[in-house]
Backbone as XML, in Angstrom:
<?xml version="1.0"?>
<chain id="A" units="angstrom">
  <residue number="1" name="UNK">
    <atom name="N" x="21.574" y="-77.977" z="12.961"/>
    <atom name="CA" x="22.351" y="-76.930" z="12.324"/>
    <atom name="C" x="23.792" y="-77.395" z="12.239"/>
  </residue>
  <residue number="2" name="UNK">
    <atom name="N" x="24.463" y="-77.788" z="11.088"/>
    <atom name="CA" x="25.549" y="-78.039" z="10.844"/>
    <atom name="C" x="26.791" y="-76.460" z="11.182"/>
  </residue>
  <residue number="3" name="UNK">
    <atom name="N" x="27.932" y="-77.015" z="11.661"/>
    <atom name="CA" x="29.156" y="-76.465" z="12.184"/>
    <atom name="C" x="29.274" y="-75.370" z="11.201"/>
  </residue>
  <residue number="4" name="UNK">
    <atom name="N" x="29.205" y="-75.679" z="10.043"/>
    <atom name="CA" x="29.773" y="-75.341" z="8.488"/>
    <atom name="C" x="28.978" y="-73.587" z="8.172"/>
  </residue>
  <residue number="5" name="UNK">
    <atom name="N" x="27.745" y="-74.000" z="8.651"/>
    <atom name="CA" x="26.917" y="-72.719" z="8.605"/>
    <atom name="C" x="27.015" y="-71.626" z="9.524"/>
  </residue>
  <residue number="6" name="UNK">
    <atom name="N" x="27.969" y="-71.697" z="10.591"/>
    <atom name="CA" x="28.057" y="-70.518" z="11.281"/>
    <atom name="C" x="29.453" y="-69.853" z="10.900"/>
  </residue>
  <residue number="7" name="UNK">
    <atom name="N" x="29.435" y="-68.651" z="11.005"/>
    <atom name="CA" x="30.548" y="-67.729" z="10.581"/>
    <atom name="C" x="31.902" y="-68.573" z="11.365"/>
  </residue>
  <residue number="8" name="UNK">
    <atom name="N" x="33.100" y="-67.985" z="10.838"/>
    <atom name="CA" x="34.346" y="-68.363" z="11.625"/>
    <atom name="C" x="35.122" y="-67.054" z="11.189"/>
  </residue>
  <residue number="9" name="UNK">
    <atom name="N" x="34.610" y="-65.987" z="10.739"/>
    <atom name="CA" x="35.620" y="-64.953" z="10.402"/>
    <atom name="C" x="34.881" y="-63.500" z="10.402"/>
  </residue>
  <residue number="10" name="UNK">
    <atom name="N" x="35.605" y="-63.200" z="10.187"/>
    <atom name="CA" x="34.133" y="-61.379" z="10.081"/>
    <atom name="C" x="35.198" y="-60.702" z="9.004"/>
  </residue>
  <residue number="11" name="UNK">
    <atom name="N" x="34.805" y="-60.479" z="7.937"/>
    <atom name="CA" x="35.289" y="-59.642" z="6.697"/>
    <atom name="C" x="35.150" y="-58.308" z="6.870"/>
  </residue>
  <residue number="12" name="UNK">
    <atom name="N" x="35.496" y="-57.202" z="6.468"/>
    <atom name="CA" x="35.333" y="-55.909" z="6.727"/>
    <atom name="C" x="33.883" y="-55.138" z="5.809"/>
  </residue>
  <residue number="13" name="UNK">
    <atom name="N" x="33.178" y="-56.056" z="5.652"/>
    <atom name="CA" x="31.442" y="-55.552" z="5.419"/>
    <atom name="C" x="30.837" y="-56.567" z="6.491"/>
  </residue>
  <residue number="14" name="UNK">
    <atom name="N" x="31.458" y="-56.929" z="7.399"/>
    <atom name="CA" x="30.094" y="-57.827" z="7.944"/>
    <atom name="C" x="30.390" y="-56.900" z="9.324"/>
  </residue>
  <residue number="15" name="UNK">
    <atom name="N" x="30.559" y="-56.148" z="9.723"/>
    <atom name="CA" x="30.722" y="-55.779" z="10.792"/>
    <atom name="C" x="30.201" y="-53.928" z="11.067"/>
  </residue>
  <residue number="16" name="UNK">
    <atom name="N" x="29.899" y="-53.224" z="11.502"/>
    <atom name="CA" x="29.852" y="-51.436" z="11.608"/>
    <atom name="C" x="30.198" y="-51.325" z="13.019"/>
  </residue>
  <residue number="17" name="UNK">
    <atom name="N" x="30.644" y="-50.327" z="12.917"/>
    <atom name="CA" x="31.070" y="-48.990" z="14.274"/>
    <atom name="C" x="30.019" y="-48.093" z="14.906"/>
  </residue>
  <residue number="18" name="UNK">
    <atom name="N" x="29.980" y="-47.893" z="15.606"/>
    <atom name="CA" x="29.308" y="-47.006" z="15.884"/>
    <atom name="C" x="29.319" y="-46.363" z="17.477"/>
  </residue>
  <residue number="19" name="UNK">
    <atom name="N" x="28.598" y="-45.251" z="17.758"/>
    <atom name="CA" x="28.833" y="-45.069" z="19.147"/>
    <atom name="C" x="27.215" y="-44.663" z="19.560"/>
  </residue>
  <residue number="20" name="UNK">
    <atom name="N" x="27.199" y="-45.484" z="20.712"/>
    <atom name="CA" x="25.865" y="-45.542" z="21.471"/>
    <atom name="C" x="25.793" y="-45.123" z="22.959"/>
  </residue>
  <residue number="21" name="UNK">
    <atom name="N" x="24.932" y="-43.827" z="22.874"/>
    <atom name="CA" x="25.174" y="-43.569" z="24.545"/>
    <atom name="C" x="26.545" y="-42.976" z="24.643"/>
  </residue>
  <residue number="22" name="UNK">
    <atom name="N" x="27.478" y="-42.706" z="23.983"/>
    <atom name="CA" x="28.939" y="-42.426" z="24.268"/>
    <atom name="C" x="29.646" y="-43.406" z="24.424"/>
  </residue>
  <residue number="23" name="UNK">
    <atom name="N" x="28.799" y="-44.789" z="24.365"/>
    <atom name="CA" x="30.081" y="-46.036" z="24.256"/>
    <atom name="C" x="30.211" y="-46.396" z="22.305"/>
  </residue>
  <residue number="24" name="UNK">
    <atom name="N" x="31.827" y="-46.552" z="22.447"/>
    <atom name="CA" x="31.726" y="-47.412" z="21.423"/>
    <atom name="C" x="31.635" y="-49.128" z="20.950"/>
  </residue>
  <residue number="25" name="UNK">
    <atom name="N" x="30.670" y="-48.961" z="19.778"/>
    <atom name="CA" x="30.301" y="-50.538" z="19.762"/>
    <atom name="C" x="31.059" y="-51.257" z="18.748"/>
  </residue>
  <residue number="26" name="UNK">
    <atom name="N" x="30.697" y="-52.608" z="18.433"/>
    <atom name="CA" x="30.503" y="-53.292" z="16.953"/>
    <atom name="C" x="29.407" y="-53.837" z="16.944"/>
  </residue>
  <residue number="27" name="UNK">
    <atom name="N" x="28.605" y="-53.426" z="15.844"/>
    <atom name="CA" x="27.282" y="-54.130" z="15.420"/>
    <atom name="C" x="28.013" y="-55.503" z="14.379"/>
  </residue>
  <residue number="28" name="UNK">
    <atom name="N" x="27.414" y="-56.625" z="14.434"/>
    <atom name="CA" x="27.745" y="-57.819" z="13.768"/>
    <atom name="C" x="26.508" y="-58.353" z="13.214"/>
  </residue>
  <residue number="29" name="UNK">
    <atom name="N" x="27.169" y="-58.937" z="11.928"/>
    <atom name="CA" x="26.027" y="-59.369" z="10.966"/>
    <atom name="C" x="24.903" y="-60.668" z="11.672"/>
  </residue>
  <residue number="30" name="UNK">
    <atom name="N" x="23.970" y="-60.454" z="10.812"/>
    <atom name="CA" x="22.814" y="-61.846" z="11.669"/>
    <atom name="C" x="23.733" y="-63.087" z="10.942"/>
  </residue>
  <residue number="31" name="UNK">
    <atom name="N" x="24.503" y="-63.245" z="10.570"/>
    <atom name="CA" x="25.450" y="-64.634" z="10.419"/>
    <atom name="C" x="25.728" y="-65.722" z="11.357"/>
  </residue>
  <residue number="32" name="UNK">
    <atom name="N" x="25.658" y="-64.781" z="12.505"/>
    <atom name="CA" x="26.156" y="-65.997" z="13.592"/>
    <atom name="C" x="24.763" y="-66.292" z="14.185"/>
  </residue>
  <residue number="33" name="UNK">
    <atom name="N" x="23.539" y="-66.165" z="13.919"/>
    <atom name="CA" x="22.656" y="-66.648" z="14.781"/>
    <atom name="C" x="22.017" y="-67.847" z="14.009"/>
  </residue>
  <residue number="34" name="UNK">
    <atom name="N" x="21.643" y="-68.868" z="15.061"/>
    <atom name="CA" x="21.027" y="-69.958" z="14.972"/>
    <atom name="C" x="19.805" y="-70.289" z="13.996"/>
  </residue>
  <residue number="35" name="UNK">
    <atom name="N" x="20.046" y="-71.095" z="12.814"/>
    <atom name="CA" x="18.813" y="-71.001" z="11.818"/>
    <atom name="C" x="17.852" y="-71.337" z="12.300"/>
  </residue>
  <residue number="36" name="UNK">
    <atom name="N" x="16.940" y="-71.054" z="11.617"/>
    <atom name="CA" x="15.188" y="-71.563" z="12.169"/>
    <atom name="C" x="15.175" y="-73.015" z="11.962"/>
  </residue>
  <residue number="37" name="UNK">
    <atom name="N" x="14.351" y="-73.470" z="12.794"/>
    <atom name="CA" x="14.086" y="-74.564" z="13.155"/>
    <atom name="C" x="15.148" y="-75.200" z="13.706"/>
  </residue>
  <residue number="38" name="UNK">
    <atom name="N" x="16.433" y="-74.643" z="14.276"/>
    <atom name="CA" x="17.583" y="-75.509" z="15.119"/>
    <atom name="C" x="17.688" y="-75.532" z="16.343"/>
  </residue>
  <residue number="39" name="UNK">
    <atom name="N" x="17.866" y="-76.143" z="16.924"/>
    <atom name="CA" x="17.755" y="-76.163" z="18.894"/>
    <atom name="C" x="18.180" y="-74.626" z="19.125"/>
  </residue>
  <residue number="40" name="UNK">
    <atom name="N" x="18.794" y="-74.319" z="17.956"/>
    <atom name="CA" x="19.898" y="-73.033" z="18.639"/>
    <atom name="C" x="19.128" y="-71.952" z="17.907"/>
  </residue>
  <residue number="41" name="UNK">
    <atom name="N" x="17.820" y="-71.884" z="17.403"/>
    <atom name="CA" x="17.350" y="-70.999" z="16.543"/>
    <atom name="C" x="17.824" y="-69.678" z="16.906"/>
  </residue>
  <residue number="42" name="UNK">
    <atom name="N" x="17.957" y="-68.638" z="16.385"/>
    <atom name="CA" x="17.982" y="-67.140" z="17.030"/>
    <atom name="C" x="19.096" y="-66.515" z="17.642"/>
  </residue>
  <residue number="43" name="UNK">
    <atom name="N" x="19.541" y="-67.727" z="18.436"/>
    <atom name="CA" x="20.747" y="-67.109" z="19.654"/>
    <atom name="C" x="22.150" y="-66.968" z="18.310"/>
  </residue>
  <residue number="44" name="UNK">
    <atom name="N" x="22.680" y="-66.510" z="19.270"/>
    <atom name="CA" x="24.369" y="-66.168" z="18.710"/>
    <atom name="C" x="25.127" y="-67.000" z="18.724"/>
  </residue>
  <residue number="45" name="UNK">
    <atom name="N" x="25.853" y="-67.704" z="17.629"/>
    <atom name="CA" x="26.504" y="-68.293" z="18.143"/>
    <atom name="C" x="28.201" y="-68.179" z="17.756"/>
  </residue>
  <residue number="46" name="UNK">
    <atom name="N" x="29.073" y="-67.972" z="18.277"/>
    <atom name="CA" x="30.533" y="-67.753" z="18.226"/>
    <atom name="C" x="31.646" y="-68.597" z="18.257"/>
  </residue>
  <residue number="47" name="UNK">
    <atom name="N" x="32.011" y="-69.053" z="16.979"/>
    <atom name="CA" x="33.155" y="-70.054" z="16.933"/>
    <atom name="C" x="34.613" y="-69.629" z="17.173"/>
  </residue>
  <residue number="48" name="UNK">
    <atom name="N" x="35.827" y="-70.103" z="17.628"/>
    <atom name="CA" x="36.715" y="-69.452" z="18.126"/>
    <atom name="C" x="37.484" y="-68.599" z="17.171"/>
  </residue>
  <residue number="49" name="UNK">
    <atom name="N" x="37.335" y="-68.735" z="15.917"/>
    <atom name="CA" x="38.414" y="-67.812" z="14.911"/>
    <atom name="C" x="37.568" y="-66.348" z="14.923"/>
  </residue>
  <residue number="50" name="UNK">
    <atom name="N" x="36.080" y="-66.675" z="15.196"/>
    <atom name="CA" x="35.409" y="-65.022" z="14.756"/>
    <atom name="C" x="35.261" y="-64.935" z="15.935"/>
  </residue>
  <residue number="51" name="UNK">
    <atom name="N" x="35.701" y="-65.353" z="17.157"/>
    <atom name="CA" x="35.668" y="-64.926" z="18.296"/>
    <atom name="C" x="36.919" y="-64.104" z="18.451"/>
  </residue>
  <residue number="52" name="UNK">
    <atom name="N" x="38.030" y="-64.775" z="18.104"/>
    <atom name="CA" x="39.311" y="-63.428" z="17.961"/>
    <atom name="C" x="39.282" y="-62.887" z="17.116"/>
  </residue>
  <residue number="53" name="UNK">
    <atom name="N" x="38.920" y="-63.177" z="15.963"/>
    <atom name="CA" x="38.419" y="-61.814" z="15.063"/>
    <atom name="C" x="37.674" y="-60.801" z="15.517"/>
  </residue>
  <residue number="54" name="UNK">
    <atom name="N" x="37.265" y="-61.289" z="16.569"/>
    <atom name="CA" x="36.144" y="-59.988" z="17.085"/>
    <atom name="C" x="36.796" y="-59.226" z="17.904"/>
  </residue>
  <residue number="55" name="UNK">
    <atom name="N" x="37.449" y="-59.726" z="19.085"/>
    <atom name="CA" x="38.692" y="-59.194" z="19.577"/>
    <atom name="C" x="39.379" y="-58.421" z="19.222"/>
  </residue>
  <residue number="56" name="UNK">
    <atom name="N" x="40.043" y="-58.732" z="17.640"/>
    <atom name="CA" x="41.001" y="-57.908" z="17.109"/>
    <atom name="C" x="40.330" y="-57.077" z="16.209"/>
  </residue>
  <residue number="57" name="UNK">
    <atom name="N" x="39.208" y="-56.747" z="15.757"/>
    <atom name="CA" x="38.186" y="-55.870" z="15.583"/>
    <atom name="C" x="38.287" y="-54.768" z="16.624"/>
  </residue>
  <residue number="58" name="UNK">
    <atom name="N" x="37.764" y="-55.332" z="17.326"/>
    <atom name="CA" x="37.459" y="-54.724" z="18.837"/>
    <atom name="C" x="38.775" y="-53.813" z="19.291"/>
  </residue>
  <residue number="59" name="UNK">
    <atom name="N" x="40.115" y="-54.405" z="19.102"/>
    <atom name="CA" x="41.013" y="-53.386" z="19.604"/>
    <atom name="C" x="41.648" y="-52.421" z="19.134"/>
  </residue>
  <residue number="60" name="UNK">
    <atom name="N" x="41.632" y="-52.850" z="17.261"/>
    <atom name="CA" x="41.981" y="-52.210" z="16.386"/>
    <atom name="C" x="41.198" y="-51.168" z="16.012"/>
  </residue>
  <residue number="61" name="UNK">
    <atom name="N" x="39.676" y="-51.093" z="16.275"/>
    <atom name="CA" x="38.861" y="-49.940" z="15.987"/>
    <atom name="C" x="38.461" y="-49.246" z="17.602"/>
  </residue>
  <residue number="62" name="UNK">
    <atom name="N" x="39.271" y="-49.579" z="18.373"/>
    <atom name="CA" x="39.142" y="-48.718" z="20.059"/>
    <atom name="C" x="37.887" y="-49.117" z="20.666"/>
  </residue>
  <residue number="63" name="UNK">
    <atom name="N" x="36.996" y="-50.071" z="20.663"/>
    <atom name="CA" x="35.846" y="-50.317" z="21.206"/>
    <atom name="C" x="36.337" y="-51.046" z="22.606"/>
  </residue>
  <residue number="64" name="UNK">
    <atom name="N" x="38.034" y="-51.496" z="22.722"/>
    <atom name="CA" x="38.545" y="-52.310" z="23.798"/>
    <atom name="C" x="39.778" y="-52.055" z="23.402"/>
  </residue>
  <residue number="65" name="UNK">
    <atom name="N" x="40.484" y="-52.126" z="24.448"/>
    <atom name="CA" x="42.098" y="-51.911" z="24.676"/>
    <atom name="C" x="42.351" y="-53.555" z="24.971"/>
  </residue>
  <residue number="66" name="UNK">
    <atom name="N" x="43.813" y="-53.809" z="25.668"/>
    <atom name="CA" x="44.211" y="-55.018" z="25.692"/>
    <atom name="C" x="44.415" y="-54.907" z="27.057"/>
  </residue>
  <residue number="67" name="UNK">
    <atom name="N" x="44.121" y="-54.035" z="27.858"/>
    <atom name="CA" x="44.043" y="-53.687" z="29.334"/>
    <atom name="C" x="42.543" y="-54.305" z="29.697"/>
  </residue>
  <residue number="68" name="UNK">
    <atom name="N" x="41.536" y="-53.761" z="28.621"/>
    <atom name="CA" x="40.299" y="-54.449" z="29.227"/>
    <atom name="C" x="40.458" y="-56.105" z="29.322"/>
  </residue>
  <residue number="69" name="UNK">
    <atom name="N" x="40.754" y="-56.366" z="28.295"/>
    <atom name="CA" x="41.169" y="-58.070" z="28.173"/>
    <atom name="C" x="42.106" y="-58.660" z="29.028"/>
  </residue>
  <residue number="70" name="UNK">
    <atom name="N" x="43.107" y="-57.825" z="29.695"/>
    <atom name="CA" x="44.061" y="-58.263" z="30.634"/>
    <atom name="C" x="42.777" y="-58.713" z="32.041"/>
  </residue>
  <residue number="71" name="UNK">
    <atom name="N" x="42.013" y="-57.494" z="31.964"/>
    <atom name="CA" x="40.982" y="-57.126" z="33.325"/>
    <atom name="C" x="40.209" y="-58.420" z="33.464"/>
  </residue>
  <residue number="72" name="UNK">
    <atom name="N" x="39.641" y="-58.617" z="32.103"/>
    <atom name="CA" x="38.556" y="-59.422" z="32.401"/>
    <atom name="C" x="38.926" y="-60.782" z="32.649"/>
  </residue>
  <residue number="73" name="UNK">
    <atom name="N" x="40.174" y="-61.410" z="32.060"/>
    <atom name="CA" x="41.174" y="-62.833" z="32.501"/>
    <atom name="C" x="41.292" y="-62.233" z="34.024"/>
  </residue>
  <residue number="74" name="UNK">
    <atom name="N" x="41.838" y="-61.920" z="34.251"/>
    <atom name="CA" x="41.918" y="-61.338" z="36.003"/>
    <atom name="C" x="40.564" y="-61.558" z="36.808"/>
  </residue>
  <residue number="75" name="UNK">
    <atom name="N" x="39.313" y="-60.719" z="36.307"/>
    <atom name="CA" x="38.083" y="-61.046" z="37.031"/>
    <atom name="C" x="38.000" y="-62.575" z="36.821"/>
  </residue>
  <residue number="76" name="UNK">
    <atom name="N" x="38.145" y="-63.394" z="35.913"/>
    <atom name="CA" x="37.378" y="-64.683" z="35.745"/>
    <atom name="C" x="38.448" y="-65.455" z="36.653"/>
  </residue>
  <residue number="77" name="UNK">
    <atom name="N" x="39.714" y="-65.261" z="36.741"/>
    <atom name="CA" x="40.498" y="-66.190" z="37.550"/>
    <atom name="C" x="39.747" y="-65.758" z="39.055"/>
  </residue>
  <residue number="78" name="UNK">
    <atom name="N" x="39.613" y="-64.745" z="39.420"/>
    <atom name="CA" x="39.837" y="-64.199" z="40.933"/>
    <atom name="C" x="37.817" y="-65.067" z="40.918"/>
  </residue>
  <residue number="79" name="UNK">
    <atom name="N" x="37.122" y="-65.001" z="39.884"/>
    <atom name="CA" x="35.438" y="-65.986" z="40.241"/>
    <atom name="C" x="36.005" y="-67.535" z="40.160"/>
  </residue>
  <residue number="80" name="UNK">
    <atom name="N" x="36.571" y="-67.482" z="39.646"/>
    <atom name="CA" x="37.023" y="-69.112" z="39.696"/>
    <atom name="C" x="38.032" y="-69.424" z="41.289"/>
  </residue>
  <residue number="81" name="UNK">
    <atom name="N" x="38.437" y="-68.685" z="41.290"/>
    <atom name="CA" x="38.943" y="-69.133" z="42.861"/>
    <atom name="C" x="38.125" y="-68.911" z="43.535"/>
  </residue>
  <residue number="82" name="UNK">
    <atom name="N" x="37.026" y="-67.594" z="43.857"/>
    <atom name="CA" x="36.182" y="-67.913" z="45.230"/>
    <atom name="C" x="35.101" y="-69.102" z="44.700"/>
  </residue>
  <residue number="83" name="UNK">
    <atom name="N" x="35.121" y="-69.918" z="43.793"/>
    <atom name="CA" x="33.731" y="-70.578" z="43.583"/>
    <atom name="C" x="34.636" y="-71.488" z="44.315"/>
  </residue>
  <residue number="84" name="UNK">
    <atom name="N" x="35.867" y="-72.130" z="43.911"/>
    <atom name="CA" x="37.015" y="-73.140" z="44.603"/>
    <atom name="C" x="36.990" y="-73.165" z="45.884"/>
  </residue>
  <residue number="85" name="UNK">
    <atom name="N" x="36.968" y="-71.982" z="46.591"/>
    <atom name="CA" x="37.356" y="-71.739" z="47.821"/>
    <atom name="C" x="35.498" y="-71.788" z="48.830"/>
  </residue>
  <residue number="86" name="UNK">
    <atom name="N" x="34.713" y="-71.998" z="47.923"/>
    <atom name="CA" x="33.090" y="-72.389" z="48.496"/>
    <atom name="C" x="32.693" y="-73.320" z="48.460"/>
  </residue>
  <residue number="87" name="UNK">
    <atom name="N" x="33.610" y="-74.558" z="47.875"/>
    <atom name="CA" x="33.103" y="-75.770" z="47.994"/>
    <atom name="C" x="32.921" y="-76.600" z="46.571"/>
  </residue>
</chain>
């Protein structure tokens, strides 16, 4: 599966809103998943421009604040130090 074929952006039809359970989501187009017959068939895959596009999706339509994103850099530093601190 060539680079070329997976999304790098999300346009404002490739994406919906919605709320599930009382959370809000983004549903995303089957664009980013792995063509048939590629090692990567099926799965998702996320290149870094539609990865902050998704982000800024994400904060601009309230599905995430920039507090959650502060949180979750915070959790991954504080797993990366106890994995450091185990050897």
């Amino acid at each position: 599966m060539a680079l070329d074929e997976i999304a790098n952006q999300i346009t404002d039809d490739e994406f919906a809103l919605d709320t599930i359970q009382g959370e809000r989501v983004i549903i995303t187009s089957p664009i980013i998943l792995g063509t048939a017959g590629s090692e990567w068939e099926g799965s998702p895959i996320f290149r870094r421009d539609y990865l902050l596009a998704l982000l800024s999706h994400s904060i601009r339509h309230k599905v995430l604040n920039a507090a959650d994103i502060d949180a979750a850099l915070d959790l991954s530093a504080a797993r990366d130090a106890a994995c450091q601190a185990c050897g």
